[in-house]
ZABABA-830250 format. One record per atom (N, C-alpha, C): x, y, z; atom name; residue in one letter. Coordinates in Angstrom, 1 decimal, decimal comma, padded with zeros to 4 digits. Atoms other than C-alpha are relative to their C-alpha. Layout:
+--------+--------+--------+----+----+
!     px !     py !     pz ! at ! aa !
+--------+--------+--------+----+----+
!      X !      Y !      Z ! CA !  a !
...
+--------+--------+--------+----+----+
//
This chain:
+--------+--------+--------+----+----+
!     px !     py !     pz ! at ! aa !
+--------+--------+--------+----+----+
!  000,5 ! -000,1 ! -001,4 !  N !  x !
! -057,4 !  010,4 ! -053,0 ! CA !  x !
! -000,9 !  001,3 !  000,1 !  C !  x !
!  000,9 ! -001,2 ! -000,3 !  N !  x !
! -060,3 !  012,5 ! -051,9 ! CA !  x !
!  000,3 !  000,7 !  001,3 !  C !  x !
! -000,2 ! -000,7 ! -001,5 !  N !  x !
! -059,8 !  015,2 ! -049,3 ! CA !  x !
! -001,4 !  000,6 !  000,4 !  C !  x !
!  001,2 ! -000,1 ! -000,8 !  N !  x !
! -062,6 !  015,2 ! -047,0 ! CA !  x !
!  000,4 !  001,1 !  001,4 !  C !  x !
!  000,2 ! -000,6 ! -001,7 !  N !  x !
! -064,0 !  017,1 ! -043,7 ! CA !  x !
! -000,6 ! -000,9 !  000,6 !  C !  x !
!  001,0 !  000,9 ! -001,1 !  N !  x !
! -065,0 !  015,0 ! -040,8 ! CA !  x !
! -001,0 !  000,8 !  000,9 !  C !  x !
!  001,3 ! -000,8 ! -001,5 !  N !  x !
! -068,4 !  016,0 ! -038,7 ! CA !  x !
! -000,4 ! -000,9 !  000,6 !  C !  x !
!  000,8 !  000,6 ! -001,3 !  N !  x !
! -069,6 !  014,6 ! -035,9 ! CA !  x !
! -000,8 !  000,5 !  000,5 !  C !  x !
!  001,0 ! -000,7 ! -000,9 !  N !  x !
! -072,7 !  015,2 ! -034,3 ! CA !  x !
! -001,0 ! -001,0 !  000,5 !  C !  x !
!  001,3 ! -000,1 ! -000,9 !  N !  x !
! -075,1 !  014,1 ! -031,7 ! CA !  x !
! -001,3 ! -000,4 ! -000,6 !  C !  x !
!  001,5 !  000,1 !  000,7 !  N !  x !
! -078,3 !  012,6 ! -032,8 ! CA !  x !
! -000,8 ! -000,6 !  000,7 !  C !  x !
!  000,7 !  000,7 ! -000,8 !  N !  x !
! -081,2 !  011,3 ! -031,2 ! CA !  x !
! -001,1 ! -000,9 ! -000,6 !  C !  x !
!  000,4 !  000,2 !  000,8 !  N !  x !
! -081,8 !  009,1 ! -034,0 ! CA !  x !
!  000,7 ! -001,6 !  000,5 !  C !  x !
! -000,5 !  001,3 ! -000,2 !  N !  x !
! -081,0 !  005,1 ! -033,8 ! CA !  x !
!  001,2 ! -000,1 ! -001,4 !  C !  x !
! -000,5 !  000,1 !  001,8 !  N !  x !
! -078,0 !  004,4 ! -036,5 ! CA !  x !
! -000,2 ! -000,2 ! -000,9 !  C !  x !
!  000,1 !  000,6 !  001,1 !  N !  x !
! -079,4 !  002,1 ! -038,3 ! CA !  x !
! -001,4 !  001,3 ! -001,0 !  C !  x !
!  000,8 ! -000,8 !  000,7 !  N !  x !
! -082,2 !  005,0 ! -039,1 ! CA !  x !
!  000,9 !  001,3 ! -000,9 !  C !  x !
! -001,0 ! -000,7 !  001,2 !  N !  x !
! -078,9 !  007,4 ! -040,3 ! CA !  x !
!  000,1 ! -001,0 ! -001,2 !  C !  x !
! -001,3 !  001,1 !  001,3 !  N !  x !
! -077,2 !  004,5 ! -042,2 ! CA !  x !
! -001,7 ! -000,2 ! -001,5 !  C !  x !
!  001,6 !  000,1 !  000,8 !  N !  x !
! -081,4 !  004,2 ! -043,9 ! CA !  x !
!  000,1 !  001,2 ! -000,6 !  C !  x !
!  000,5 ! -000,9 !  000,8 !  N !  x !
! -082,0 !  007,5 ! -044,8 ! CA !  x !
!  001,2 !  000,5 ! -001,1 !  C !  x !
! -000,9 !  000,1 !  001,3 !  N !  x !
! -078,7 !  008,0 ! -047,0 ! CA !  x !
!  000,0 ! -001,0 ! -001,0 !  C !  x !
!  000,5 !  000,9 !  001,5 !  N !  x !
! -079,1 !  004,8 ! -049,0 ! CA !  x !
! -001,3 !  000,3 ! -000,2 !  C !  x !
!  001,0 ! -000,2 !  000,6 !  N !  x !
! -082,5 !  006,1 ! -049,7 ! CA !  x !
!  000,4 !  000,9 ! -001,2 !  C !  x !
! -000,3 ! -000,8 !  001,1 !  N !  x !
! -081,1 !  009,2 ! -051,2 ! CA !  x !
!  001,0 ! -000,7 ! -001,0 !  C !  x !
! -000,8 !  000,6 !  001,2 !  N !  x !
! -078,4 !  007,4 ! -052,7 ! CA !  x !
! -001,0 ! -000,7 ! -001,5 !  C !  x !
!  000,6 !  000,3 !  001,6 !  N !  x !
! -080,6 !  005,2 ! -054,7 ! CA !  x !
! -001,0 !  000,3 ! -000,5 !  C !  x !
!  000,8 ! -000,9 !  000,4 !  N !  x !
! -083,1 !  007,5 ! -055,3 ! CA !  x !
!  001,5 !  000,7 ! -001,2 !  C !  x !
! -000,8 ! -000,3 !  000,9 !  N !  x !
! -079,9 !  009,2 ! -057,3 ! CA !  x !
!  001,2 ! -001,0 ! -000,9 !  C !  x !
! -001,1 !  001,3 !  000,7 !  N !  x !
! -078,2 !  005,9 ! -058,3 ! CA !  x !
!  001,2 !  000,2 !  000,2 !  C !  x !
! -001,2 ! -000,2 ! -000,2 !  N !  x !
! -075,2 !  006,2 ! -056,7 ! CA !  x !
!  000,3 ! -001,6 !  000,6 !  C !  x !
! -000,7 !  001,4 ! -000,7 !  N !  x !
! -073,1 !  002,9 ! -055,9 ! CA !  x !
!  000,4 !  000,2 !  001,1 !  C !  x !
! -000,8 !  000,0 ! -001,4 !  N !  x !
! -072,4 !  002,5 ! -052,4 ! CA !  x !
!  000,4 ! -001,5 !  000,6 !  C !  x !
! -000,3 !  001,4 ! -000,4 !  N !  x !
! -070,8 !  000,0 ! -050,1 ! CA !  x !
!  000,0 !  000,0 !  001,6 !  C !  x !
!  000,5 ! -000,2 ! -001,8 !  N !  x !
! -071,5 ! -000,8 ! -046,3 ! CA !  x !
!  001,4 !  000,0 !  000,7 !  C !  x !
! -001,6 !  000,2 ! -001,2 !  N !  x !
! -068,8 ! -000,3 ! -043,5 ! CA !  x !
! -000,1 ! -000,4 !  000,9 !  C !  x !
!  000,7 !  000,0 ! -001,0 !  N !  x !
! -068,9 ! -001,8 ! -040,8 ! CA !  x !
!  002,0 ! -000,1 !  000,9 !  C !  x !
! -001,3 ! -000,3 ! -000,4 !  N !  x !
! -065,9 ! -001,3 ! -038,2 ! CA !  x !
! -000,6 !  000,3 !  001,8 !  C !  x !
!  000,3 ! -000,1 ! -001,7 !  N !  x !
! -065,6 ! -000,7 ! -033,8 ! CA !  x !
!  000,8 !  001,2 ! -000,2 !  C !  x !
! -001,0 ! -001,1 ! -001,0 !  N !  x !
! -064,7 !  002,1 ! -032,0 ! CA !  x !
!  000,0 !  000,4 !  000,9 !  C !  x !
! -000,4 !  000,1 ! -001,9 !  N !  x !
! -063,4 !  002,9 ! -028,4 ! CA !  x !
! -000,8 !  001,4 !  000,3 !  C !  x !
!  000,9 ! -001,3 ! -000,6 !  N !  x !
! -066,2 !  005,0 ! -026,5 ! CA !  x !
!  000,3 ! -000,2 !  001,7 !  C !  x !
! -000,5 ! -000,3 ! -001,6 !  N !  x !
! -065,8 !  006,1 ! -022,8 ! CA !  x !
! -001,2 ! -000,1 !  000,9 !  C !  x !
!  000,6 ! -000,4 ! -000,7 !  N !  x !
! -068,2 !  005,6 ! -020,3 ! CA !  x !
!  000,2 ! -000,1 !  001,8 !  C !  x !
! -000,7 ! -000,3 ! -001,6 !  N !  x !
! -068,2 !  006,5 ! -016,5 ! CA !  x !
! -000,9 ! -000,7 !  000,7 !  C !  x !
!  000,7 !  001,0 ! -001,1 !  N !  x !
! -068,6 !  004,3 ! -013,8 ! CA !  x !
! -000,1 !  000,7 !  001,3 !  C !  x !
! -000,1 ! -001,1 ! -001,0 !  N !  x !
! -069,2 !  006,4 ! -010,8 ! CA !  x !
!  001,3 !  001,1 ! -000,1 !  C !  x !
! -001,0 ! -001,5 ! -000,1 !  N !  x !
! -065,7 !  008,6 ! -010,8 ! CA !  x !
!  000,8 ! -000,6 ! -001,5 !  C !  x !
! -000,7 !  000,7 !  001,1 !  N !  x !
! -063,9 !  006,0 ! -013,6 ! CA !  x !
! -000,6 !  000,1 ! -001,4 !  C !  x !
!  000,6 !  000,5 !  001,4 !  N !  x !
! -064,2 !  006,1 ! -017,1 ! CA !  x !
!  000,5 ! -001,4 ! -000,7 !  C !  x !
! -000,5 !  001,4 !  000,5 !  N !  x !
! -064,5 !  002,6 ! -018,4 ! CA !  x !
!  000,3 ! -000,2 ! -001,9 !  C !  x !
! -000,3 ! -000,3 !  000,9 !  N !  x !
! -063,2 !  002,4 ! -022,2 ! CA !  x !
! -000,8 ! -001,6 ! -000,7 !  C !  x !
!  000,9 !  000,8 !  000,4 !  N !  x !
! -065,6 !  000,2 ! -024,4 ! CA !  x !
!  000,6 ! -000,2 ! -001,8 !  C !  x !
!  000,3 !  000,7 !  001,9 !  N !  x !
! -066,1 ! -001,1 ! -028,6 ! CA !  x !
! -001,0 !  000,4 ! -000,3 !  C !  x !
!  001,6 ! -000,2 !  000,9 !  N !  x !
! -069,1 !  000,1 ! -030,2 ! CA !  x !
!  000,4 ! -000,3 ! -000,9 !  C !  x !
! -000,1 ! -000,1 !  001,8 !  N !  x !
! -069,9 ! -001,2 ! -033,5 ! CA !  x !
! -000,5 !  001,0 ! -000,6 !  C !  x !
!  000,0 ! -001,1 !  001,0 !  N !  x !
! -069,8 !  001,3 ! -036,1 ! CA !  x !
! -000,5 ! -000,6 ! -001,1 !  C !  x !
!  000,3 !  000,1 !  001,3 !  N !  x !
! -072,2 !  000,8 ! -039,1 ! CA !  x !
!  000,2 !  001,3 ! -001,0 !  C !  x !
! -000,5 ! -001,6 !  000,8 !  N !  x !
! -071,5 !  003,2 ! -042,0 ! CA !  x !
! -000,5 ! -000,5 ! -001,6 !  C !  x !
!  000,2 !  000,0 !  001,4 !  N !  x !
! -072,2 !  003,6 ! -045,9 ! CA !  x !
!  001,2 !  000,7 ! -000,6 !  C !  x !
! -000,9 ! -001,0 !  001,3 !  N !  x !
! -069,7 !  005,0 ! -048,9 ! CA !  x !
! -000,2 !  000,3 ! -000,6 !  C !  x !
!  000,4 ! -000,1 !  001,0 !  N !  x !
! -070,6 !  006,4 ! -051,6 ! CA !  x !
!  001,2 ! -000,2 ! -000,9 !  C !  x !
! -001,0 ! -000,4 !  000,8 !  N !  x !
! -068,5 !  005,3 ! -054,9 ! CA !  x !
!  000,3 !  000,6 ! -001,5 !  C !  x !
!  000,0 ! -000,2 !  001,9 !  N !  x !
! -069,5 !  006,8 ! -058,0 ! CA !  x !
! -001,2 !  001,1 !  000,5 !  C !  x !
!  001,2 ! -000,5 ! -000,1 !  N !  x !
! -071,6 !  009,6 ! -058,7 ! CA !  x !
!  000,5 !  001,3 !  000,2 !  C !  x !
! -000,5 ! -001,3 ! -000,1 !  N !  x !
! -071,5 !  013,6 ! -058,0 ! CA !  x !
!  000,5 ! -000,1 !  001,7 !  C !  x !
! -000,2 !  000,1 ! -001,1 !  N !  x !
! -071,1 !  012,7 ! -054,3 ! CA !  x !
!  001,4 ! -001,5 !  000,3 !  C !  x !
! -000,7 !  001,1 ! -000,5 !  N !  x !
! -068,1 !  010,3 ! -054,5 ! CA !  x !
!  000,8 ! -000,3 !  001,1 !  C !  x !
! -000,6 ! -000,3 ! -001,0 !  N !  x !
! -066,1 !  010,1 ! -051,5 ! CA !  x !
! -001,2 !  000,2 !  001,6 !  C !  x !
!  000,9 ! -000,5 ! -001,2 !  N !  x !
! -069,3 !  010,7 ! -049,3 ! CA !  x !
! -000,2 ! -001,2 !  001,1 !  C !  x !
!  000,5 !  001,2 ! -000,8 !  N !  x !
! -069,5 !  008,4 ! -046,1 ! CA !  x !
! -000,9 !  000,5 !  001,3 !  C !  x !
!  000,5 !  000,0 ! -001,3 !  N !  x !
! -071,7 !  007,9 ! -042,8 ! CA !  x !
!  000,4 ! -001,0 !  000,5 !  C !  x !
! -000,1 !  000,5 ! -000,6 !  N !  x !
! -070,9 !  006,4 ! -039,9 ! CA !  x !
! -000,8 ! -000,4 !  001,2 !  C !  x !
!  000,5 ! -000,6 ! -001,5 !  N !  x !
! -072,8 !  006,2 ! -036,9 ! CA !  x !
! -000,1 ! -001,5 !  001,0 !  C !  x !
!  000,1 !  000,8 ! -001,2 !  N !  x !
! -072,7 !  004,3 ! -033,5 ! CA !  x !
! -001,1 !  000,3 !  001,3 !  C !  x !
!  000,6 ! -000,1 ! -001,4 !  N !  x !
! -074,3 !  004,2 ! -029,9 ! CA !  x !
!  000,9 ! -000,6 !  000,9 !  C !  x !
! -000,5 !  000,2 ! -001,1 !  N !  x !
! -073,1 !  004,3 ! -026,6 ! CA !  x !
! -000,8 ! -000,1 !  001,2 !  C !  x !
!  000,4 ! -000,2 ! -001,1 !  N !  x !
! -074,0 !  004,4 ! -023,2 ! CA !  x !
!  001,0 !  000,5 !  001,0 !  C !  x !
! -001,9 ! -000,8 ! -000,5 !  N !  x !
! -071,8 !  007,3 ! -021,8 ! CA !  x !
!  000,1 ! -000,3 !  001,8 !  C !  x !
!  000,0 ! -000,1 ! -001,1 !  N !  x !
! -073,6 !  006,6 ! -018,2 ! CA !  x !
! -000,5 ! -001,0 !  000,7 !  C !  x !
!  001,0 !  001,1 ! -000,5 !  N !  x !
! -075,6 !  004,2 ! -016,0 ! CA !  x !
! -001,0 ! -000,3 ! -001,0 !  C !  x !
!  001,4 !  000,2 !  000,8 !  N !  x !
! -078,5 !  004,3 ! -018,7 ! CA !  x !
!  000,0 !  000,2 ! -001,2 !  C !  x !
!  000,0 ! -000,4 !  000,9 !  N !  x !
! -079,4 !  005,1 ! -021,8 ! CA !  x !
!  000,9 ! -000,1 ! -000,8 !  C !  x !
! -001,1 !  000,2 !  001,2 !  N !  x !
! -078,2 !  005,7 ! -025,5 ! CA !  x !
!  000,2 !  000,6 ! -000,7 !  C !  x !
!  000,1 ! -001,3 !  000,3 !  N !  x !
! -076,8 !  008,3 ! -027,0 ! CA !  x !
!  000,9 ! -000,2 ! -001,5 !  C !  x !
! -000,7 !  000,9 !  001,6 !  N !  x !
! -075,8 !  007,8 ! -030,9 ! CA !  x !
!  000,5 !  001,4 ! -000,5 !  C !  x !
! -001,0 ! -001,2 !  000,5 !  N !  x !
! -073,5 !  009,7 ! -032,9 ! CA !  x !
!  000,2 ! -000,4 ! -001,6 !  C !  x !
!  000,2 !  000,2 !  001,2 !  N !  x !
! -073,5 !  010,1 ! -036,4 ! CA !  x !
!  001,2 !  000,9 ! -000,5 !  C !  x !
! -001,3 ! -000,9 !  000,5 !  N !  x !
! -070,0 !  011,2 ! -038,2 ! CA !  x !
! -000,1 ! -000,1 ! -002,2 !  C !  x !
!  000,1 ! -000,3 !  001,9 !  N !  x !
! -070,2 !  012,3 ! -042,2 ! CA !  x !
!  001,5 !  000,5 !  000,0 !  C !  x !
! -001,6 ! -000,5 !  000,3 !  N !  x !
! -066,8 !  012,7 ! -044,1 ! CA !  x !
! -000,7 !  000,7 ! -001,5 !  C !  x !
!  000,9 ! -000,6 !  001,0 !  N !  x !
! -068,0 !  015,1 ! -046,5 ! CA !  x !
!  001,6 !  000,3 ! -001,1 !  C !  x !
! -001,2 ! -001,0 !  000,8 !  N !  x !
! -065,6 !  016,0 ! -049,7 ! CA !  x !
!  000,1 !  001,4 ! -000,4 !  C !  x !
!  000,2 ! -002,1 !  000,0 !  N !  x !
! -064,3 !  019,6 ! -050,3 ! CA !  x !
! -001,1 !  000,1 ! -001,7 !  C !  x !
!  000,8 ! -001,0 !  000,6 !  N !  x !
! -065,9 !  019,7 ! -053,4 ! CA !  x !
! -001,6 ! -000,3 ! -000,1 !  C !  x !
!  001,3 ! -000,4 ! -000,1 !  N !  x !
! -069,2 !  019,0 ! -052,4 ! CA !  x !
! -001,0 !  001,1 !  001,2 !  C !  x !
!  000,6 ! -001,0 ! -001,2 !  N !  x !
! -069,5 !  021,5 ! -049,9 ! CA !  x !
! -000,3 !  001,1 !  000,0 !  C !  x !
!  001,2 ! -000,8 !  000,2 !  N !  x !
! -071,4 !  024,4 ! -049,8 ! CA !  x !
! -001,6 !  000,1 ! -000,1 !  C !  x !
!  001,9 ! -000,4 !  000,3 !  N !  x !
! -075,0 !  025,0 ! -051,1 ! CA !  x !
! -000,2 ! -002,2 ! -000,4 !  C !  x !
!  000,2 !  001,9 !  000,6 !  N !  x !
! -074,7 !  020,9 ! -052,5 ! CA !  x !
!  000,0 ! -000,7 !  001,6 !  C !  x !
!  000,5 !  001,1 ! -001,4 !  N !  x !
! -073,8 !  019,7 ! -048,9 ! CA !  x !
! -001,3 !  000,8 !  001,1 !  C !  x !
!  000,9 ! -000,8 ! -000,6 !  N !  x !
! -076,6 !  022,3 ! -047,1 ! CA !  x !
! -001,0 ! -001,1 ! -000,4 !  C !  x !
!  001,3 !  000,7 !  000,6 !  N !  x !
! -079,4 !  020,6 ! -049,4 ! CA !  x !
! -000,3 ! -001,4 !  000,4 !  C !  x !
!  000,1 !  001,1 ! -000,3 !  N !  x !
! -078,0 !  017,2 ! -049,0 ! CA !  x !
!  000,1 ! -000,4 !  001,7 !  C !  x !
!  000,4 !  000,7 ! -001,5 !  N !  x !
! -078,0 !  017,1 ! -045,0 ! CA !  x !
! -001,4 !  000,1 !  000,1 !  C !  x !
!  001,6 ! -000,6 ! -000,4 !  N !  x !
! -081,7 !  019,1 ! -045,0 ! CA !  x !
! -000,4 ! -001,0 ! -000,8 !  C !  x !
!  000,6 !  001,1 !  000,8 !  N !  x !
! -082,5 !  015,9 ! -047,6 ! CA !  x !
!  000,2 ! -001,4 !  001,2 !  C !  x !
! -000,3 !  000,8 ! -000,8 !  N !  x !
! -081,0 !  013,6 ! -045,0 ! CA !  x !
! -000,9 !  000,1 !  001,2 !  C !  x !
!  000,6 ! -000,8 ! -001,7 !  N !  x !
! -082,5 !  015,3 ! -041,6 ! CA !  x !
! -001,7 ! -000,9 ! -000,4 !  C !  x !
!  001,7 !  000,2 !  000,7 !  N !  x !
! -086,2 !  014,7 ! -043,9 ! CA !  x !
! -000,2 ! -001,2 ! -000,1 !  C !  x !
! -000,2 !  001,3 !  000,5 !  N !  x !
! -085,4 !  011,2 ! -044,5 ! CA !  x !
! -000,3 ! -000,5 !  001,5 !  C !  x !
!  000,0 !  000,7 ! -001,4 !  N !  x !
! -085,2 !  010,6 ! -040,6 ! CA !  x !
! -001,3 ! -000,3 !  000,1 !  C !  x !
!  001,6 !  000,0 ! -000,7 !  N !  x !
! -088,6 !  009,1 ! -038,6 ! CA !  x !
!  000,3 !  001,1 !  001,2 !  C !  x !
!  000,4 ! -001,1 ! -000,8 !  N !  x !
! -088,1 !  011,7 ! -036,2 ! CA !  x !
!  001,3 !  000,9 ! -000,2 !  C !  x !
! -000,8 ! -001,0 !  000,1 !  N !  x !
! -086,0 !  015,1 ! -035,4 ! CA !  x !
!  001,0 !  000,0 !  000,3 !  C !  x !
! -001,1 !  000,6 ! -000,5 !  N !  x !
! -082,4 !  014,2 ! -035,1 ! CA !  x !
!  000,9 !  001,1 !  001,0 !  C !  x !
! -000,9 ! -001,5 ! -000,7 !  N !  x !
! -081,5 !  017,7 ! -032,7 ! CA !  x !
! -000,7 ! -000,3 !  001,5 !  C !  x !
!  001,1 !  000,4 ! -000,8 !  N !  x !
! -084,5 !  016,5 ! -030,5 ! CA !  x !
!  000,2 ! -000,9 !  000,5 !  C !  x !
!  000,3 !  000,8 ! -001,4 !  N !  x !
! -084,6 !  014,7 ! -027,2 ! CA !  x !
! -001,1 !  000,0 !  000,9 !  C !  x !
!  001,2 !  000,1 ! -001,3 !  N !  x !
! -087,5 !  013,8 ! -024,8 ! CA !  x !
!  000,7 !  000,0 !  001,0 !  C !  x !
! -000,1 ! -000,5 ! -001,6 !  N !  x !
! -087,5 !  015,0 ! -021,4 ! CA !  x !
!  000,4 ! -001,6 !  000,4 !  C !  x !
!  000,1 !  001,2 ! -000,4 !  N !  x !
! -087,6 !  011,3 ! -020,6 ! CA !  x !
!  001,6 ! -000,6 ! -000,7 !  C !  x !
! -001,3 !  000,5 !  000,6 !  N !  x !
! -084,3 !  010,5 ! -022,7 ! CA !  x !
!  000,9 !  000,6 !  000,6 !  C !  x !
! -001,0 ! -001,2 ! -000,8 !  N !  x !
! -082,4 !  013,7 ! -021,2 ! CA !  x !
!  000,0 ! -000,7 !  001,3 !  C !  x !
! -000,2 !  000,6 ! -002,2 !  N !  x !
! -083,2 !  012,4 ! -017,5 ! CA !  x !
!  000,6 ! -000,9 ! -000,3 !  C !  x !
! -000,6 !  001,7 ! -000,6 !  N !  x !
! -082,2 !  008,8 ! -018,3 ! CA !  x !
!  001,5 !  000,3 ! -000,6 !  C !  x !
! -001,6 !  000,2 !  000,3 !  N !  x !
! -078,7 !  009,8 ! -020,4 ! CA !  x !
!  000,8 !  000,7 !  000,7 !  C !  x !
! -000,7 ! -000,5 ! -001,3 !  N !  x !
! -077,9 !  012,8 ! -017,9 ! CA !  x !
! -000,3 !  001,8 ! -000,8 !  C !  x !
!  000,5 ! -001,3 !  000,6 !  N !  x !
! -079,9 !  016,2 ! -018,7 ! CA !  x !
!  001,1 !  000,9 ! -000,4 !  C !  x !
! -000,8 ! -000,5 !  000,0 !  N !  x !
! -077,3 !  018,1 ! -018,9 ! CA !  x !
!  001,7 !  000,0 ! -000,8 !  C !  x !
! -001,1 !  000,3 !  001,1 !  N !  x !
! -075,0 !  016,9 ! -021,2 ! CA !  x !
!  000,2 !  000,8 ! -001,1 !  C !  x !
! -000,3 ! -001,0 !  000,8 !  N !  x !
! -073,3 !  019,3 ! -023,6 ! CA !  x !
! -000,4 ! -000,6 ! -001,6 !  C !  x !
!  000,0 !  000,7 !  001,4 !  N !  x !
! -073,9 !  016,8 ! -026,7 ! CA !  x !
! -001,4 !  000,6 ! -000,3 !  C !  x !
!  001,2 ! -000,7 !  000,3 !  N !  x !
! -077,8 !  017,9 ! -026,8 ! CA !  x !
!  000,1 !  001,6 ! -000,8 !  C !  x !
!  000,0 ! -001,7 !  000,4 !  N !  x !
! -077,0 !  022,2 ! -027,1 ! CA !  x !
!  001,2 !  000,0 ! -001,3 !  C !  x !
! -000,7 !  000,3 !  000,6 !  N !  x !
! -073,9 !  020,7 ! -029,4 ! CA !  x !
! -000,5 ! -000,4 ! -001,5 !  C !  x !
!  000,8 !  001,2 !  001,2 !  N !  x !
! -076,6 !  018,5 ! -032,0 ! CA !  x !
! -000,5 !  001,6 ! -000,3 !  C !  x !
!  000,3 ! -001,0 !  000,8 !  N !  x !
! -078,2 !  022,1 ! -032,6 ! CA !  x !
!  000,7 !  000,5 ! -000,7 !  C !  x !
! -001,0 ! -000,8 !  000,5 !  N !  x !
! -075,3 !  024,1 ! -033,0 ! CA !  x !
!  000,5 ! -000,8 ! -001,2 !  C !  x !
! -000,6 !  000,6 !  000,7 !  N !  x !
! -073,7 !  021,8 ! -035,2 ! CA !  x !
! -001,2 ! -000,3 ! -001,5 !  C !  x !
!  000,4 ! -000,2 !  001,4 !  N !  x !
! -076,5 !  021,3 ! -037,9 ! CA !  x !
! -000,6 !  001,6 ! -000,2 !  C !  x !
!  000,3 ! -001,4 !  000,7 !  N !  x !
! -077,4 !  024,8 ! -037,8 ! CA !  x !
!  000,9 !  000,7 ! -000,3 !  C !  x !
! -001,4 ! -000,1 !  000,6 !  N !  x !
! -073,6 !  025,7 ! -038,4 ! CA !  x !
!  000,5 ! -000,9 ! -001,3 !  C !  x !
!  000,0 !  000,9 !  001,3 !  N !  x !
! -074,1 !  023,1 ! -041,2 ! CA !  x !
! -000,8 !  000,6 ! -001,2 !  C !  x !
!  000,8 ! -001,0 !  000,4 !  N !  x !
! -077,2 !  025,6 ! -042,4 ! CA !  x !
! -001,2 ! -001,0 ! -000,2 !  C !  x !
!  000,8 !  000,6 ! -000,2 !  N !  x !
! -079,7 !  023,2 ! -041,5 ! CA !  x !
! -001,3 !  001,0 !  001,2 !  C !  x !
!  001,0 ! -000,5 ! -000,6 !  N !  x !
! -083,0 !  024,9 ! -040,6 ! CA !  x !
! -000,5 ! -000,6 !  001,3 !  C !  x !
!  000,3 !  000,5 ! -001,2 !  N !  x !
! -083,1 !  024,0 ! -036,8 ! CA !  x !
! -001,9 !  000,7 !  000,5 !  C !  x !
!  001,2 ! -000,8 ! -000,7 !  N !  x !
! -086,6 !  025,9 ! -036,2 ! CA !  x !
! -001,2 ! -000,9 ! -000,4 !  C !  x !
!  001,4 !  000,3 !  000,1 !  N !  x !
! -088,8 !  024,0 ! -038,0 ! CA !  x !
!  000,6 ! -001,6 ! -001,3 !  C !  x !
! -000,2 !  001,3 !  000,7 !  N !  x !
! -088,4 !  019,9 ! -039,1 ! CA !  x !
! -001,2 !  000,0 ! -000,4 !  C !  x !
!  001,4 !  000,5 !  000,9 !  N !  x !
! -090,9 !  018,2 ! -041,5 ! CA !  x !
!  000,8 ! -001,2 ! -000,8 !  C !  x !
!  000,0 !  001,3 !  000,5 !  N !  x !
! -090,4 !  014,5 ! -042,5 ! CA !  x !
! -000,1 ! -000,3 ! -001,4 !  C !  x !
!  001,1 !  000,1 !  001,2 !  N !  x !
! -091,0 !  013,4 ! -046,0 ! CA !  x !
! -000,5 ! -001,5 !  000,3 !  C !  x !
!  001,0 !  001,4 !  000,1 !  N !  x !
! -093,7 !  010,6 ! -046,3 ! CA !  x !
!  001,2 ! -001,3 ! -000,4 !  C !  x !
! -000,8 !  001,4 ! -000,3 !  N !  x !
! -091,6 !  007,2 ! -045,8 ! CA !  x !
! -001,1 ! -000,9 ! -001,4 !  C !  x !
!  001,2 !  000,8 !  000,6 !  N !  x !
! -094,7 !  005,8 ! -048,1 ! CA !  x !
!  000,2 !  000,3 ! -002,0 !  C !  x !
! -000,5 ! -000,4 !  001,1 !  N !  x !
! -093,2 !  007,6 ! -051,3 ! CA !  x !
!  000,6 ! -000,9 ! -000,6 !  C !  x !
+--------+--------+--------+----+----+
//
């Protein structure tokens, strides 16, 4: 059994674009993976009530390889009247953590079509400006050592 860390963080990225950009890396490094797919109970508020919901959960595993044990998960919700606010959870193992998992999120982050810390003014109003998950999605990949100041994409055409 592998002993993992769980992260969760905030993204403003659609899942299926996480659950994409790790099988890229994967088989770019030939690692065997296998898909997850699974629900889980999200909360959202109906004027003063929070109503308790299912999101599907797509995810990847990695099973072979210098990253064995490595999964993603990510879902969407709708915490409010509108909008959708997706969550991306990695179970990283201890021994790939350090300088190996720094490289491999900042390879992941690159892989996305846009900046997964980043919201439009227009997304913020419709999910509820103000929501701690947004100032959370920085903190959390820049406490990961993810260069929050300055994204850059790699070419999808590669």
């Amino acid at each position: 059994m592998v002993v993992t860390r769980l992260i969760e963080i905030p993204v403003s990225i659609t899942p299926t674009d996480g659950i994409r950009a790790l099988r890229r890396i994967g088989e770019a490094r030939g690692w065997t993976m296998s898909r997850v797919q699974e629900t889980r109970m999200v909360h959202r508020w109906a004027i003063i009530v929070p109503i308790s919901r299912q999101a599907r959960v797509l995810g990847l595993k990695v099973e072979d390889g210098d990253a064995i044990g490595l999964s993603i998960r990510s879902w969407s919700f709708v915490p409010g009247s509108a909008g959708r606010l997706s969550m991306v959870a990695f179970e990283v193992p201890r021994r790939l953590e350090g300088e190996k998992w720094k490289e491999l999120l900042q390879e992941w982050t690159q892989y996305l079509p846009r900046c997964p810390w980043v919201w439009s003014f227009s997304e913020r109003s419709m999910i509820g400006y103000f929501l701690p998950e947004f100032r959370r999605s920085r903190s959390l990949f820049s406490s990961e050592g993810v260069d929050i100041s300055h994204w850059e994409a790699i070419d999808s055409e590669e």
